[in-house]
C-alpha positions as CSV (number, residue, x, y, z in Angstrom):
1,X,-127.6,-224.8,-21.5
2,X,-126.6,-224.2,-18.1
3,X,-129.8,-223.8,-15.9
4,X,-130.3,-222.5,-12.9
5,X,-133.8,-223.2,-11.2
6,X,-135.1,-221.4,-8.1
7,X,-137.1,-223.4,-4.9
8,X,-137.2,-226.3,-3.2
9,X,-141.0,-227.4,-3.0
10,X,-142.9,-230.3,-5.0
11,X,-142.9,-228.0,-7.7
12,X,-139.5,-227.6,-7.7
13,X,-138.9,-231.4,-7.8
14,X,-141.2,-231.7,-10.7
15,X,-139.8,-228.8,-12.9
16,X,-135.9,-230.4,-12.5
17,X,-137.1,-233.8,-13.6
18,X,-138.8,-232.5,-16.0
19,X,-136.0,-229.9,-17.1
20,X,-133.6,-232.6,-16.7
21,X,-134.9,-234.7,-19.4
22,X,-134.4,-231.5,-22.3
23,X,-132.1,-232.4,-24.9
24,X,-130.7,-228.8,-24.3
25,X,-130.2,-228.9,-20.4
26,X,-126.6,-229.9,-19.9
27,X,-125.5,-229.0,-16.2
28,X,-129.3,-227.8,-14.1
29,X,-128.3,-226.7,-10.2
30,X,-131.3,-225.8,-8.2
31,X,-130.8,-223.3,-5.1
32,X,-131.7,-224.3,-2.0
33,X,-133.2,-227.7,-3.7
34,X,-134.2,-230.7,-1.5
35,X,-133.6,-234.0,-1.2
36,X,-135.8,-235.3,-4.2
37,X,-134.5,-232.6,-6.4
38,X,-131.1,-233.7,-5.6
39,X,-132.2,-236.3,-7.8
40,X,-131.8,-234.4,-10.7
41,X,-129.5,-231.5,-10.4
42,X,-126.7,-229.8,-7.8
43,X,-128.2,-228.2,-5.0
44,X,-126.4,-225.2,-3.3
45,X,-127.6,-224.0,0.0
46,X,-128.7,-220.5,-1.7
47,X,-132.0,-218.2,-0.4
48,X,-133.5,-217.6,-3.9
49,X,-135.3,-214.4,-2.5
50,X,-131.8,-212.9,-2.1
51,X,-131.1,-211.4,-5.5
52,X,-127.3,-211.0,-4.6
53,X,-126.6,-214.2,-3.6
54,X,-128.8,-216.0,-6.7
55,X,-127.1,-213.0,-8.7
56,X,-123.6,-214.4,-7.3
57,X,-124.7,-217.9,-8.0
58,X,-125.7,-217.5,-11.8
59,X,-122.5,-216.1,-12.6
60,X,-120.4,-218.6,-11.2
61,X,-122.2,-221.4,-13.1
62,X,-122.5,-219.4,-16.5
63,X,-125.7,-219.7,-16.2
64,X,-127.7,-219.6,-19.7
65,X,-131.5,-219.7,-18.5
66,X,-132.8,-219.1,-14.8
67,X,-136.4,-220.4,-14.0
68,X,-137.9,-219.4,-10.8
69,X,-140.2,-221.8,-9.3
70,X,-141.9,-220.1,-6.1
71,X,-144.1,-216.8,-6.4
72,X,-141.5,-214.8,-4.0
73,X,-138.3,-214.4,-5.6
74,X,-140.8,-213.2,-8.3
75,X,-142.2,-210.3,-5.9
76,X,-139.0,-209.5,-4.5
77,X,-137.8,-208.9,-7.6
78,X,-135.2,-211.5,-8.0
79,X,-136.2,-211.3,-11.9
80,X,-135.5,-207.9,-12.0
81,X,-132.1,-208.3,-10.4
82,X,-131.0,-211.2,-12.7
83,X,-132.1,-209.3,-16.0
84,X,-130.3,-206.3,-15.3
85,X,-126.8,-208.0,-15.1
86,X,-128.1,-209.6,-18.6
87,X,-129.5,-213.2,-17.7
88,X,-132.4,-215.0,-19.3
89,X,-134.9,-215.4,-16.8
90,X,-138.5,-217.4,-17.4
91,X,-140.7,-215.4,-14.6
92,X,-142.0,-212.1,-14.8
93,X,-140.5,-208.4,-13.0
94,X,-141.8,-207.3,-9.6
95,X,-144.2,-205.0,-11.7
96,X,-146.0,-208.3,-13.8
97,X,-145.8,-210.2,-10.4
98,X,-148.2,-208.2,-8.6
99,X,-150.7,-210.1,-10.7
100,X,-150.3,-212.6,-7.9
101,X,-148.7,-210.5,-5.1
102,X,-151.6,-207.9,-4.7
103,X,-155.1,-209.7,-5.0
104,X,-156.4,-206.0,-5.1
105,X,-154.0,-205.0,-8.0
106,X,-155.6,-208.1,-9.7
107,X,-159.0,-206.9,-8.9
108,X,-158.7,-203.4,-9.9
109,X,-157.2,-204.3,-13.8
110,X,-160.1,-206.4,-14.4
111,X,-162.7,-203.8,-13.8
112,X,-160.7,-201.5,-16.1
113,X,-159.9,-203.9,-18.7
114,X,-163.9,-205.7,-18.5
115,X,-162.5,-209.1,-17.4
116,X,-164.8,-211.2,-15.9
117,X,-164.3,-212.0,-11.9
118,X,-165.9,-211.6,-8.9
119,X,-167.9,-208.3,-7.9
120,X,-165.3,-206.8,-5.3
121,X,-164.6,-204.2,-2.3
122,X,-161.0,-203.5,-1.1
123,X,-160.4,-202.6,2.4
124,X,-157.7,-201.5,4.3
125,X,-159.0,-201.5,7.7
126,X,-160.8,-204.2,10.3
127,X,-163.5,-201.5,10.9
128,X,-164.2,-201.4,7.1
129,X,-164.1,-204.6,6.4
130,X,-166.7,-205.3,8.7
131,X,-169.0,-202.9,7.5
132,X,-168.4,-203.5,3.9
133,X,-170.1,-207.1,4.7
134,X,-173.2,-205.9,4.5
135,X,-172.9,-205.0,0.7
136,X,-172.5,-208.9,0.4
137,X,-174.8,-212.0,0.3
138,X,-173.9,-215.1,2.2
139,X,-171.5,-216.9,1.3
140,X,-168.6,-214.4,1.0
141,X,-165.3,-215.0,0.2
142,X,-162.3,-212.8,2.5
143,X,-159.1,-212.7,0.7
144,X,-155.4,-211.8,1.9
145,X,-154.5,-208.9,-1.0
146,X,-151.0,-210.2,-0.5
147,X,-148.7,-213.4,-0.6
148,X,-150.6,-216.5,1.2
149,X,-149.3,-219.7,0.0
150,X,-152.2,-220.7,-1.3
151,X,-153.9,-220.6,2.3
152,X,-155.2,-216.4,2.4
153,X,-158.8,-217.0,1.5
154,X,-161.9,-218.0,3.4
155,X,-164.8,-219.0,1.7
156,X,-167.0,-218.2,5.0
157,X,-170.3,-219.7,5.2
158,X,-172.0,-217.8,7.6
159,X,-172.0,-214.3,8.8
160,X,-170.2,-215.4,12.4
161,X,-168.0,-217.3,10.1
162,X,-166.5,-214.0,7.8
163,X,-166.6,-211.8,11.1
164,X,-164.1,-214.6,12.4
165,X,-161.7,-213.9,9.5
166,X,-162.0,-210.8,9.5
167,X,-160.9,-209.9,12.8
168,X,-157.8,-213.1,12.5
169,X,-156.8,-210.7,9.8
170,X,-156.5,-207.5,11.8
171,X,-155.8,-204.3,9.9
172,X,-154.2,-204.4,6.6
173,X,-155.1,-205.0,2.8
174,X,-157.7,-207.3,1.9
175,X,-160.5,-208.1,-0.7
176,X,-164.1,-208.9,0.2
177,X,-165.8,-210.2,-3.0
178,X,-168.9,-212.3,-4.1
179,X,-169.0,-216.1,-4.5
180,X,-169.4,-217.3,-7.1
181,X,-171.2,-220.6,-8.1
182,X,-169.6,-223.6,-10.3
183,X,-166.8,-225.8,-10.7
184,X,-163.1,-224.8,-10.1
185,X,-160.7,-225.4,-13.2
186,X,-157.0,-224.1,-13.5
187,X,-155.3,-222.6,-17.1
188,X,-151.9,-222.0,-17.6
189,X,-150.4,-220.6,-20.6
190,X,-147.2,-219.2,-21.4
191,X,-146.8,-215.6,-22.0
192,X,-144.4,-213.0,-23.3
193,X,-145.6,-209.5,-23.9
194,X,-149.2,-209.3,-26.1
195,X,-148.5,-213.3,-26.9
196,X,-150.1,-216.2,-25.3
197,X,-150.3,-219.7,-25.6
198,X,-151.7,-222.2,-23.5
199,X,-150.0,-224.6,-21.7
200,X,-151.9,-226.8,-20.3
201,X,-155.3,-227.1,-17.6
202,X,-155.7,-229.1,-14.4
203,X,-158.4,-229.4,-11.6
204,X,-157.0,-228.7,-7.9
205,X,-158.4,-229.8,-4.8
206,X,-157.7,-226.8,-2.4
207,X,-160.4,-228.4,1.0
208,X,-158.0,-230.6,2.9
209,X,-160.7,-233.1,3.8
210,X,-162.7,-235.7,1.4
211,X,-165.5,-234.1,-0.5
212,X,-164.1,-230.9,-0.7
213,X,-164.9,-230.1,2.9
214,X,-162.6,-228.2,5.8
215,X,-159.9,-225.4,4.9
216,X,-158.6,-224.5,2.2
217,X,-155.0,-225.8,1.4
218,X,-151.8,-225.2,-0.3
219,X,-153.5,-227.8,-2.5
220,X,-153.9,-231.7,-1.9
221,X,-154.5,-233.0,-5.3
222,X,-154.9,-232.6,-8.8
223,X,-155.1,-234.3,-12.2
224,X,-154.6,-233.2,-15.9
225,X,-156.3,-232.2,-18.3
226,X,-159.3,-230.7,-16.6
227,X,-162.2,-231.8,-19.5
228,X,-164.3,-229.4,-17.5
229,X,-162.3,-226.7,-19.4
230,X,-163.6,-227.6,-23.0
231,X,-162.1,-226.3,-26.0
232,X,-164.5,-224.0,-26.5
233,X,-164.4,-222.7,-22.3
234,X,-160.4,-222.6,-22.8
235,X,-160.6,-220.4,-25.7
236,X,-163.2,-218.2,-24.0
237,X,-160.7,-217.9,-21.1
238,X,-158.0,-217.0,-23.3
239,X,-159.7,-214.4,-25.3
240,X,-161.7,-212.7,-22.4
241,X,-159.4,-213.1,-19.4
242,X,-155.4,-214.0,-20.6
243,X,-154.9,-212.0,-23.1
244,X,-156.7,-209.1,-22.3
245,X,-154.5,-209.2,-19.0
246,X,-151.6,-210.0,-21.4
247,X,-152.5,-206.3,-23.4
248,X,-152.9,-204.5,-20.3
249,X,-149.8,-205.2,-18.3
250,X,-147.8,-204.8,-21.6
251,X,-149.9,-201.3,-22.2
252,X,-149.0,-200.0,-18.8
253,X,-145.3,-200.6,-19.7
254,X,-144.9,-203.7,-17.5
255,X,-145.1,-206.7,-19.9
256,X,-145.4,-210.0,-18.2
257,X,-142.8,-213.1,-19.4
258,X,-143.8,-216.4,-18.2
259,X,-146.3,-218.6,-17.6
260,X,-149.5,-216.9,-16.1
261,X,-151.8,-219.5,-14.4
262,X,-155.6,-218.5,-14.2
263,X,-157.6,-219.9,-11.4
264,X,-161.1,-219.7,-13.0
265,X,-164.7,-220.6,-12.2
266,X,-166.9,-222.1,-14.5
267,X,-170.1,-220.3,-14.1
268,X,-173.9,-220.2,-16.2
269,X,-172.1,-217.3,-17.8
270,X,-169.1,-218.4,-18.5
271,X,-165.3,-218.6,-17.3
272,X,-164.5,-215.6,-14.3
273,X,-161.5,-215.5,-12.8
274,X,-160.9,-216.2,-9.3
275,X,-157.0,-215.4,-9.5
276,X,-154.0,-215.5,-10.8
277,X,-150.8,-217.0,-10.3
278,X,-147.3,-215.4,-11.7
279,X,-145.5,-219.1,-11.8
280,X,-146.8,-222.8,-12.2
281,X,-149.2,-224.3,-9.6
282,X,-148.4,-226.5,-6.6
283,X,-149.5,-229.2,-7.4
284,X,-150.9,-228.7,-10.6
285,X,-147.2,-228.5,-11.9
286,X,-146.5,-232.1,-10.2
287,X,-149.4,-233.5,-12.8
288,X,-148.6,-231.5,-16.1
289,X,-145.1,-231.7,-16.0
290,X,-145.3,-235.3,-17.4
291,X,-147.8,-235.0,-20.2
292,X,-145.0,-232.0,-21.6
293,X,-143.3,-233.6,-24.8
294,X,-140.6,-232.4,-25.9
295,X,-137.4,-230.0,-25.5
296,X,-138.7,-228.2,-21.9
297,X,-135.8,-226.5,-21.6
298,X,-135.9,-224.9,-24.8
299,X,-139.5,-224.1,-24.6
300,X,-139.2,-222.2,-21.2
301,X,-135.8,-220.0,-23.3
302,X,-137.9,-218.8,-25.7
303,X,-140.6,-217.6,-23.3
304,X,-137.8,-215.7,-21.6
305,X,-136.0,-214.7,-24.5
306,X,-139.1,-212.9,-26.5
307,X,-138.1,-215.8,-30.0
308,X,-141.3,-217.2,-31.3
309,X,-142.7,-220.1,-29.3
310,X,-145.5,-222.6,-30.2
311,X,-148.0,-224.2,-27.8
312,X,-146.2,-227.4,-26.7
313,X,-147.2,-230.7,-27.5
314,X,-149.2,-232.6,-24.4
315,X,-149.4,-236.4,-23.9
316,X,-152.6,-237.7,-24.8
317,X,-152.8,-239.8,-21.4
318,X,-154.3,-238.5,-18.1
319,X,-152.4,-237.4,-14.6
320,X,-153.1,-237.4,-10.9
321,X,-151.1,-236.1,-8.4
322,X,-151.7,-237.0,-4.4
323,X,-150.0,-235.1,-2.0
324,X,-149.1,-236.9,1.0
325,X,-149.3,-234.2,3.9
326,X,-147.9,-233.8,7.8
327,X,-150.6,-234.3,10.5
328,X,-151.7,-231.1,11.6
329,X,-151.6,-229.1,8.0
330,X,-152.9,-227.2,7.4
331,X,-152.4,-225.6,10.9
332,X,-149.1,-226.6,12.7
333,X,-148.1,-229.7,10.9
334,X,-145.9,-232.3,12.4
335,X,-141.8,-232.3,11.3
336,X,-139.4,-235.0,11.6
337,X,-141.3,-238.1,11.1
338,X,-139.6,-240.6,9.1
339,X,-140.9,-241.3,5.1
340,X,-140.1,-244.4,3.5
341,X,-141.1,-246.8,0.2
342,X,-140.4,-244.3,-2.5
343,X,-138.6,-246.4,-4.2
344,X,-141.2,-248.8,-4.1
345,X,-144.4,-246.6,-4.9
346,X,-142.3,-245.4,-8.1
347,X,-142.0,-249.3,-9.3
348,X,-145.6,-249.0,-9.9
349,X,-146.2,-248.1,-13.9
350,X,-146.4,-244.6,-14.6
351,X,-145.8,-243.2,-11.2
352,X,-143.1,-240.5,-10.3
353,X,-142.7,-239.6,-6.2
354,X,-141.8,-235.9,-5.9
355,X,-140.5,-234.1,-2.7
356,X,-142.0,-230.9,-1.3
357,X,-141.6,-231.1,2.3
358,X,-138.5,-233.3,3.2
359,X,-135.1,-233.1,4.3
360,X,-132.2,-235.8,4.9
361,X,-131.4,-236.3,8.7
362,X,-128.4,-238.8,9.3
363,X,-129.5,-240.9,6.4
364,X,-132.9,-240.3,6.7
365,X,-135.7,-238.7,4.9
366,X,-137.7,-236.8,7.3
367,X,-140.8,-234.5,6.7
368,X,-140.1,-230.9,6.9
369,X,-143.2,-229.1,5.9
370,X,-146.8,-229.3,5.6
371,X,-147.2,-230.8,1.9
372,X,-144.2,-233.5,2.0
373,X,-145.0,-235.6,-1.1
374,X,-147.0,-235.2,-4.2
375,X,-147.6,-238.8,-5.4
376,X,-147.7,-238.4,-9.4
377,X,-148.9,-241.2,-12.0
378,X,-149.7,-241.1,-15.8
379,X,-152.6,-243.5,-17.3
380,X,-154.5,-243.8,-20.5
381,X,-157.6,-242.2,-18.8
382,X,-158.3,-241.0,-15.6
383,X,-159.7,-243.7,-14.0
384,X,-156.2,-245.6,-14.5
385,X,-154.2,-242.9,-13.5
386,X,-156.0,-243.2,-10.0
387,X,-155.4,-246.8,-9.8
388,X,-151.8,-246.5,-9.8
389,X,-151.7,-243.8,-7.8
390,X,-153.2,-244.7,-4.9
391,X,-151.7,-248.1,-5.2
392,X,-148.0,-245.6,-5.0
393,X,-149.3,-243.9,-2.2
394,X,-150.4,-247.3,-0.4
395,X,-146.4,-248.5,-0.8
396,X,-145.1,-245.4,1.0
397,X,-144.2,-245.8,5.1
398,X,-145.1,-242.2,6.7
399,X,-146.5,-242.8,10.2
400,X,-147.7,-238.6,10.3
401,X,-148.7,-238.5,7.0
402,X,-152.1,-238.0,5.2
403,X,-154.0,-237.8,2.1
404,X,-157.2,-237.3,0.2
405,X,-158.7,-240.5,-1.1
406,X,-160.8,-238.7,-3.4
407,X,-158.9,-236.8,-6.2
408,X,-160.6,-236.5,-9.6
409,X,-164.1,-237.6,-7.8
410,X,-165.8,-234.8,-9.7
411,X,-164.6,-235.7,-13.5
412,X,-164.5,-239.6,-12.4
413,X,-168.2,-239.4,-11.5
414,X,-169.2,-237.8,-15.0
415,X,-167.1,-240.4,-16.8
416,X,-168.4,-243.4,-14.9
């Protein structure tokens, strides 16, 4: 096949070397791309939110299969576009995609369907917003209903605290709902119409400091599988949250194809969802994509073309992913400070260095975003995954950079 993937974040990175390593992938060109994905395919200076230009793009490659990494292509409709001039595409229509471009959408289908989440208000207005606090006990969570890069939500502590974020949010859409007690665990399974299989789960660390303390982030860690998320906790998800969102979007004539990532929290009474996602995590993707066995490529097709797919076979080893991040993110990050030792951090065992923020400047690698690496390694268990990571990250020259040194604490505590 001739594949076209769409992005040029850590994700990104991960999905080409992952895609580039299917027995039926024979030319894959990523638009825009970046320097580590560059690695794997041809990158073309292309805006993958403009449907005629990616349109313009696919045809000139004959391209068999387009997967689209980032949520907005997916809410812009770019998957729309593509279909309708007859290309396979793995990621859902506009319609499906407001499962992660309106939190409020979201909201609003699981109290019709009976899907467990949250107890939820949504406001339009600062006014109301305000008011509507007093319906909540402290802490509250504030929510962006719309695109947010993983950064829209406050989890504010205090009263002062969620009348501050708020008013930073002005006027417009948002969702003011309970919080919700437990652990944080991440599902993803592959979807096309009423069907569903999982994927795969991981355990993000959204707080950018140790300890789960500070903002919340894109994300600055993860690791893979989540054991968390039991078998029996993964099945409850599947039958009480996924596939009842699978029925109703494909009731409501707007069936979602893909792979639809649950955000869940583990509570006394079982899974809730906190969100979704339309498209794989960042950087949850960075740690599953190499416990995938298999033909990739061919597994993503026949999401995308509706054939019958079977839940893909996983490594039995562990995964951690680091993400390496500009000072200043997640506010104003520094650019333009140099990154080197990749080559040496990926001489360690198991470990695989993939770009999210970077671009090449005379000769150079140079940050150019807020996450800039995701520092991946595989291990028997957990504990070794971790080792090597860390002893990747340690090889790597990036004067503005930072990380957490505390990924996996939660499961690596339980297991010691």
């Amino acid at each position: 096949m001739n594949i076209l993937l769409l992005g040029s974040g850590g994700r990104e990175d991960a999905l080409a070397w992952r895609l580039k390593q299917s027995p039926s992938c024979d030319r894959l060109v990523a638009a825009p791309g970046n320097p580590g994905i560059a690695r794997w395919a041809e990158c073309l200076p292309v805006d993958p939110c403009n449907a005629g230009a990616v349109l313009d793009l696919a045809t000139t490659i004959g391209a068999d299969l387009v997967v689209v990494g980032p949520e907005a292509p997916l809410v812009a409709g770019v998957a729309d576009a593509l279909r309708a001039q007859g290309f396979l595409v793995f990621g859902p229509d506009a319609a499906a995609a407001q499962l992660e471009g309106s939190k409020g959408f979201t909201k609003d289908l699981c109290a019709r369907v009976g899907i467990p989440t949250a107890r939820y208000v949504r406001i339009e207005t600062e006014g109301d917003a305000l008011a509507a606090l007093d319906g909540f006990a402290i802490p509250v969570v504030i929510k962006a209903d719309g695109l947010a890069a993983g950064k829209g939500v406050t989890v504010a502590m205090s009263r002062n605290e969620a009348e501050s974020a708020i008013r930073a949010a002005g006027d417009g859409p948002m969702v003011i709902e309970e919080f919700l007690e437990g652990e944080e665990a991440s599902l993803f399974a592959l979807v096309d119409g009423e069907r569903a299989v999982v994927l795969a789960s991981a355990q993000d660390h959204k707080r950018v400091g140790e300890g789960d303390t500070g903002p919340n982030t894109g994300g600055m860690g993860a690791y893979s599988p989540a054991p968390v998320l039991t078998r029996g906790l993964e099945q409850r998800a599947m039958d009480e949250i996924i596939l009842p969102t699978a029925r109703a979007m494909a009731a409501a004539g707007t069936p979602f194809s893909g792979v639809l990532y649950a955000g869940l929290m583990l509570t006394p009474e079982g899974p809730k969802l906190i969100e979704y996602n339309v498209r794989f995590g960042d950087p949850e993707c960075e740690a599953i994509m190499p416990r995938i066995i298999g033909d990739f490529a061919g597994l993503l097709r026949d999401v995308a073309s509706g054939h019958d797919f079977e839940p893909p076979v996983l490594s039995t080893e562990a995964s951690m992913t680091v993400v390496i991040a500009a000072r200043g993110y997640p506010g104003d990050p520094a650019a333009g400070g140099e990154i080197a030792g990749i080559e040496e951090a990926e001489a360690v065992d198991g470990v695989t260095v993939f770009q999210a923020g970077t671009r090449s400047d005379l000769g150079r690698l140079v940050a150019n975003g807020g996450r800039v690496l995701a520092v991946t390694a595989v291990g028997a268990n957990l504990a070794t995954a971790r080792e090597r990571v860390y002893r990747a990250v340690d090889r790597i020259s990036f004067a503005d950079g930072f990380c957490r040194r505390d990924i996996g604490w939660r499961e690596l505590e339980r297991q010691a």
